[in-house]
N, C-alpha and C positions, 0 to 999 in steps of 0.2 A: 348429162352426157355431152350435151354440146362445147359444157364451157368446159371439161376436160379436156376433150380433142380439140377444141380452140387451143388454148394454153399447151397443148403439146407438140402443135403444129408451129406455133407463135415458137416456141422452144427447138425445135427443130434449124431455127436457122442460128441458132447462137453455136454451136460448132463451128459454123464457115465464118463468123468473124473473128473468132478467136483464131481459127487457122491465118487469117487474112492479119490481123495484128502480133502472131507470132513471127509470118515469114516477111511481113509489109510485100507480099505478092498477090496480085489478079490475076495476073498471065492468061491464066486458063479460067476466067470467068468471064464470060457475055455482058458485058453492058447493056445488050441491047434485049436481052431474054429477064434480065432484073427490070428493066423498063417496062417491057410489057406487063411482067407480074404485076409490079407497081400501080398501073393503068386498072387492071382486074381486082385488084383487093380495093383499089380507091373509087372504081363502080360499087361494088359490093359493100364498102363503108358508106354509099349514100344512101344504098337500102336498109343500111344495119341503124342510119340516122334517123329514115325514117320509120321503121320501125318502133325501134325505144321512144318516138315521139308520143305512139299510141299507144305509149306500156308495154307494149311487147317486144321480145327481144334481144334485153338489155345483155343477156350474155353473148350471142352473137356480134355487137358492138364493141363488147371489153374486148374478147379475143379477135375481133377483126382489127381494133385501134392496134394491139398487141403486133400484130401480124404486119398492120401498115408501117411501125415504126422501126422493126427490124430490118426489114424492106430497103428501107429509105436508108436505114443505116450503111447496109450493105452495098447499095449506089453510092453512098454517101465514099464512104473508103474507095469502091473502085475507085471512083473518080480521081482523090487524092493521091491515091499510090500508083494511077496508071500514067499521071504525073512526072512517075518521078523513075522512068526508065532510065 
């Protein structure tokens, strides 16, 4: 159950980049609210780290990794396209 709702939540953000690389618009996205998430998933990835250390886990880490790097994506473009007013 977890690593479904991981994977569907992780999947949840692929919408808003697609939306973001059809219009090359931020406008109305926070930098500063993707930061924070950023901040919370990448606490919750050093629990999910250590965790899967002791065996346990391991699906809470795929879909958190999952989650971090959509994240990072999504900073990743504001940044680029907030650029480019």
């Amino acid at each position: 159950m977890q690593l479904i709702g991981g994977v569907i939540l992780s999947l949840g953000w692929v919408p808003q980049i697609i939306q973001i690389l059809k219009t090359k618009s931020v406008a109305d996205l926070s930098l500063k609210s993707y930061l924070l998430i950023l901040l919370g998933i990448s606490l919750m990835e050093a629990y999910a780290v250590s965790l899967a250390v002791t065996g346990v886990g391991l699906a809470f880490l795929i879909t958190n990794t999952m989650s971090l790097c959509v994240v990072l994506l999504v900073i990743i473009l504001i940044i680029r396209f907030q650029s480019h007013k």
